[in-house]
C-alpha positions as CSV (number, residue, x, y, z in Angstrom):
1,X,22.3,3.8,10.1
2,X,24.3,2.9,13.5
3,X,22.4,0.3,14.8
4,X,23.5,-3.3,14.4
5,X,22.4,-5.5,11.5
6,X,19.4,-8.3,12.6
7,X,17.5,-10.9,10.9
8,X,13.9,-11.8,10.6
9,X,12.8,-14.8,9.6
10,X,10.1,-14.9,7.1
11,X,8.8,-18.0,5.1
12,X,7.3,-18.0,2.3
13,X,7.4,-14.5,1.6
14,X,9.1,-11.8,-1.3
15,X,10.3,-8.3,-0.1
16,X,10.7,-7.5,-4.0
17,X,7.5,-8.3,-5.1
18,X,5.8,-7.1,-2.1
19,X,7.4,-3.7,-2.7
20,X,7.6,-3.7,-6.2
21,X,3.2,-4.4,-6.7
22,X,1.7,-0.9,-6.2
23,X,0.2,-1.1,-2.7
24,X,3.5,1.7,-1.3
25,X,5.4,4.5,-2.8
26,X,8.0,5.2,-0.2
27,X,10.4,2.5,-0.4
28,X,13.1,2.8,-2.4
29,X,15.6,0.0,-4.2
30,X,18.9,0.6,-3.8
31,X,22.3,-1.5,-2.9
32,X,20.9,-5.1,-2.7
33,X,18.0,-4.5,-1.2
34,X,15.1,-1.5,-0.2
35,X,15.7,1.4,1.8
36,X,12.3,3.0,3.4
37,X,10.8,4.9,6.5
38,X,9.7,3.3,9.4
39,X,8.2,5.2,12.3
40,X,11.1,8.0,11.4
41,X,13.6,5.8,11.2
42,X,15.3,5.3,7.3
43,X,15.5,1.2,7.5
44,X,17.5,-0.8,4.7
45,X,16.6,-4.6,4.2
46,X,18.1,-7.2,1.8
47,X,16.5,-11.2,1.6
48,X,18.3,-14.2,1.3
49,X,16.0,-17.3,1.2
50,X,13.2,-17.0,4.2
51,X,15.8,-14.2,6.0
52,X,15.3,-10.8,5.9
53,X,18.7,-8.4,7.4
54,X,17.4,-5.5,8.8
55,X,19.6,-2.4,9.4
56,X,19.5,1.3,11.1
57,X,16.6,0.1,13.5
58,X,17.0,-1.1,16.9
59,X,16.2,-5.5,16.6
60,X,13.8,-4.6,20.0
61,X,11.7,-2.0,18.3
62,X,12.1,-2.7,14.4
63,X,11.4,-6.6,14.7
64,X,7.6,-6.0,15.6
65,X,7.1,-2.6,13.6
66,X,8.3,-5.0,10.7
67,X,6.9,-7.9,11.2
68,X,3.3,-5.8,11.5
69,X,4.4,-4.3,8.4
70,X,4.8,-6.8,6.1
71,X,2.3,-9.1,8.1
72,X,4.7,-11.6,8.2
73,X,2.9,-12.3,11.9
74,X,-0.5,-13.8,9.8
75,X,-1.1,-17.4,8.6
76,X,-0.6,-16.5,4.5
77,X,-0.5,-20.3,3.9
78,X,-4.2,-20.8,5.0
79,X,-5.0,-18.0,2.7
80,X,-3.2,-19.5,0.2
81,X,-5.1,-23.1,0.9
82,X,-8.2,-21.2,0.5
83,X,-7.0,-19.2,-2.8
84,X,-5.6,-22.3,-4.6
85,X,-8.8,-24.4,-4.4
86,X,-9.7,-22.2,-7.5
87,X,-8.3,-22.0,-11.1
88,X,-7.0,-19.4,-12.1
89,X,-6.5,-18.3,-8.6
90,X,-4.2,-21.5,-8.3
91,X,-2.1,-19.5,-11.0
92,X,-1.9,-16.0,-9.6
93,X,-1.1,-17.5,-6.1
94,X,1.7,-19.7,-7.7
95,X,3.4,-17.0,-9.8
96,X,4.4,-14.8,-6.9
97,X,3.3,-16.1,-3.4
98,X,5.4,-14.5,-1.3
99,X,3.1,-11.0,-2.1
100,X,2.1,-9.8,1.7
101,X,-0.6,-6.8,1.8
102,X,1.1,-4.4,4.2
103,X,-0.2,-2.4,6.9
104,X,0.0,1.2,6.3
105,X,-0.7,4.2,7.9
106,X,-4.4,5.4,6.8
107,X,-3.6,9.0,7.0
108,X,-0.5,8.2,4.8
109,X,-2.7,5.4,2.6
110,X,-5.4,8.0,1.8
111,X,-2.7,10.6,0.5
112,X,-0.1,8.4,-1.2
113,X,-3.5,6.7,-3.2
114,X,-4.6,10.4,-4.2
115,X,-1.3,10.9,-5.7
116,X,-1.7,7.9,-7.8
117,X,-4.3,8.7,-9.9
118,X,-3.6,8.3,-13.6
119,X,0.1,8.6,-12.8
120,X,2.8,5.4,-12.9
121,X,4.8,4.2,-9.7
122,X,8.3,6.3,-10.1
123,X,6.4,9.5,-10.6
124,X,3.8,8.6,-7.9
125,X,7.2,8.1,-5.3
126,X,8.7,11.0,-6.5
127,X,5.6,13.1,-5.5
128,X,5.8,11.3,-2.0
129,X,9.2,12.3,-1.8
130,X,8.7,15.7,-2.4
131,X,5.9,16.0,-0.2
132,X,7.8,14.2,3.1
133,X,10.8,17.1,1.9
134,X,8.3,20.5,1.9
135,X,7.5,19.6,5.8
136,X,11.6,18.1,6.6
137,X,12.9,21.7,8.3
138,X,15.4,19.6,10.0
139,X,16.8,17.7,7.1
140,X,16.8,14.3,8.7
141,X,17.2,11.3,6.5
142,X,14.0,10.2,6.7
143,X,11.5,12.9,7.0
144,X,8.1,12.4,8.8
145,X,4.7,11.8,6.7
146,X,3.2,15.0,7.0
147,X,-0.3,15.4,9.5
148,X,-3.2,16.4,7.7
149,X,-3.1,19.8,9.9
150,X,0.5,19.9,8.2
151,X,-0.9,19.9,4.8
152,X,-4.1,22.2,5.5
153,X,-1.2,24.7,6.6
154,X,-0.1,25.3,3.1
155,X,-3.2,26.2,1.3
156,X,-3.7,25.8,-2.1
157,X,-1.0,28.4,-3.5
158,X,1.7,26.4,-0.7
159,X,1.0,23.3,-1.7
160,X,1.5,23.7,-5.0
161,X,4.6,23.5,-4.8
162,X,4.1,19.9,-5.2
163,X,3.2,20.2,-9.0
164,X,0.7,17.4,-8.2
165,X,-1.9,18.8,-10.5
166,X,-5.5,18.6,-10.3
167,X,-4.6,16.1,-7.1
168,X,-3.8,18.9,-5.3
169,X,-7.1,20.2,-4.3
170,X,-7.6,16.0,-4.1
171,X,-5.2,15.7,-1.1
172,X,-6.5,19.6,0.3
173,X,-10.0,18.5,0.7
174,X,-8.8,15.1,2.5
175,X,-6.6,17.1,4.8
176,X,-9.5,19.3,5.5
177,X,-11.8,16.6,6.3
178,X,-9.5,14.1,8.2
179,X,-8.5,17.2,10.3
180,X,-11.6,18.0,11.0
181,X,-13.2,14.9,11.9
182,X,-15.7,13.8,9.3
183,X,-12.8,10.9,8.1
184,X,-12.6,8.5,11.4
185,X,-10.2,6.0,11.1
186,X,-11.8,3.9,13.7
187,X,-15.6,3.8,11.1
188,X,-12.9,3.1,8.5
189,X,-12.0,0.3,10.1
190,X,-15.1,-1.4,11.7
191,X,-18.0,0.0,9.6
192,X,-19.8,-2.2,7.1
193,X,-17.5,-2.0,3.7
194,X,-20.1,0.5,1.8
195,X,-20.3,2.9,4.7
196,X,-16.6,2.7,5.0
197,X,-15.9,3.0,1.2
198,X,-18.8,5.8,1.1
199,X,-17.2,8.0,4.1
200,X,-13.8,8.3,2.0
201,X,-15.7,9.3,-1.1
202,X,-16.9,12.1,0.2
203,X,-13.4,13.7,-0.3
204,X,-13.3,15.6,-3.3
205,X,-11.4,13.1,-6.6
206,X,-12.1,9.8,-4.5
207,X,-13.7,7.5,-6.3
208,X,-14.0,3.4,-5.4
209,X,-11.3,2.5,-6.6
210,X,-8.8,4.8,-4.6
211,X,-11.2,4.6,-1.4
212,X,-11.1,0.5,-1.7
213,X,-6.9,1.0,-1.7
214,X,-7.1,2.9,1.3
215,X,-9.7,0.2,3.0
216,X,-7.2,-2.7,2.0
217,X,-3.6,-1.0,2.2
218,X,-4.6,1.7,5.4
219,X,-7.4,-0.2,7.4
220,X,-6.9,-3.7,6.4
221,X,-10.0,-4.2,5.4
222,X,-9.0,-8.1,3.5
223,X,-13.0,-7.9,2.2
224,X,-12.2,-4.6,0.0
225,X,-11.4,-5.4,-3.8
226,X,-9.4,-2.4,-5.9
227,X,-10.8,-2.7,-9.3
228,X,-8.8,-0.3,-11.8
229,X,-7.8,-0.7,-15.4
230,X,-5.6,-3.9,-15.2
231,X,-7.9,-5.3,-12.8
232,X,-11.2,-5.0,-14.9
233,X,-9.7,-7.0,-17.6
234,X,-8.1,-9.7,-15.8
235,X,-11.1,-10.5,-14.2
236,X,-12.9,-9.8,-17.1
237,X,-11.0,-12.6,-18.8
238,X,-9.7,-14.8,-15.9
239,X,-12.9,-14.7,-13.7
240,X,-16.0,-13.9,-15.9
241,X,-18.1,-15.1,-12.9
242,X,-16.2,-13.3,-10.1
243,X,-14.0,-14.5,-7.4
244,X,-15.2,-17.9,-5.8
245,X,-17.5,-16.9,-2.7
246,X,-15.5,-18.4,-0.5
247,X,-12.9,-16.3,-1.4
248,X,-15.1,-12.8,-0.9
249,X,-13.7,-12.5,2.3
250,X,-10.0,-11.9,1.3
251,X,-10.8,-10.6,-1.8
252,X,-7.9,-8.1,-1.0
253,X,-5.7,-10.3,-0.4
254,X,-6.4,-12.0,-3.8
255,X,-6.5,-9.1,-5.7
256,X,-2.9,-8.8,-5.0
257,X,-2.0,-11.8,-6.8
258,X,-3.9,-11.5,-9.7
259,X,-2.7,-7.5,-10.4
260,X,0.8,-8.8,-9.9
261,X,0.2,-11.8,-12.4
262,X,-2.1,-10.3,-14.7
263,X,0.2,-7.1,-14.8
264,X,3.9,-9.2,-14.9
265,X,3.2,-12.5,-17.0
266,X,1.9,-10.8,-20.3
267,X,-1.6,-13.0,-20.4
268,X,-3.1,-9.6,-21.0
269,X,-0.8,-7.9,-23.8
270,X,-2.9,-9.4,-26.6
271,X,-6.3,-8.4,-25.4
């Protein structure tokens, strides 16, 4: 990392919790802070109060590629005006606000949700790791996420290599398809939510819940709602009736603190 250390300014936010809540698998914690890629480029940040140090990125280019990331550039406290009109919403929002929903990649999105099916986070990096490594001939730092046409490449019998299971032929049919055409990004991104949530379920092992990750983490769709096990019975016992409806339209957004506090606080061990 040779470039010179910078600071971003970001209020009301948490790199840890952000990070550390499911929504990415290649960011690592390590000395202080969290080492990750960004646009090829291995990045390292630490936070201290509402500053974030950024190092091993240019300040001209990694400033907005990070600020985009981690949408520090969106008005969070009118979301959070809207979210705390509501109890238990009130709750979830004051146990960690400074949770941000990134902006992913959707190519990367769609593959790194695949590899999370009915597996935990350190196993679902380590997959991502290995996958980034079977396509980094050059041995850079920070290898590039592979293109579908990458991935297609390998077949079945090269891809195994991965030992990702049954999600293997998973991520083979979605590079097949997004190579091909039948996954557009740009449908993805402007279609109504059940055409958009149906297109990524035609891949083979994508189900709503995985296809609603990649809407909300990949194509920021706010509107799209995760539901897996954790979710099901928090709102099962924190919102019998469903989010409020004026919520609905960043249901994402408000998924992401109730997961983190349904998931961290221990309301739901007993249940």
């Amino acid at each position: 990392m040779h470039n010179r250390e910078f600071t971003i300014q970001a209020k009301t936010f948490s790199l840890a919790d952000t990070l550390n809540c499911g929504q990415c698998f290649r960011w690592v914690e390590e000395e202080g802070g969290f080492t990750g890629p960004v646009q090829g480029r291995l990045v390292h940040l630490r936070q201290s109060g509402d500053c974030i140090y950024v190092s091993g990125i240019a300040e001209e280019v990694g400033s907005p590629l990070l600020c985009a990331l981690f949408s520090l550039d969106e008005d969070y406290e009118s979301y959070h005006e809207i979210l705390r009109r509501h109890e238990p919403l009130r709750t979830a929002v004051d146990f960690a606000p400074g949770i941000r929903v990134m902006k992913q990649p959707l190519w990367e999105s769609l593959c790194t949700f695949i590899l999370s099916q009915n597996n935990n986070i350190p196993r679902i990096t380590m997959l991502v790791r290995r996958l980034c490594e079977m396509f980094n001939a050059s041995g850079a730092d920070c290898p590039l996420f592979p293109s579908a046409q990458q991935i297609c490449s390998l077949g079945p019998d090269g891809l195994g290599e991965l030992r990702a299971g049954f999600r293997t032929k998973y991520l083979l049919d979605a590079a097949h398809r997004f190579s091909e055409g039948s996954i557009d990004e740009e449908f993805l991104r402007t279609a109504p939510l059940d055409k958009a949530r149906g297109m990524l379920m035609q891949i083979y092992g994508v189900g709503p819940k995985v296809a609603d990750c990649v809407l909300l983490f990949g194509a920021t769709r706010y509107e799209a709602f995760p539901m897996d096990v954790w979710m099901k019975k928090a709102m099962t016992h924190l919102f019998p009736q469903g989010l409020p409806q004026e919520a609905q339209p960043i249901a994402g957004i408000a998924q992401q603190y109730i997961f983190h506090y349904a998931r961290t606080s221990g309301i739901l061990d007993h249940l």
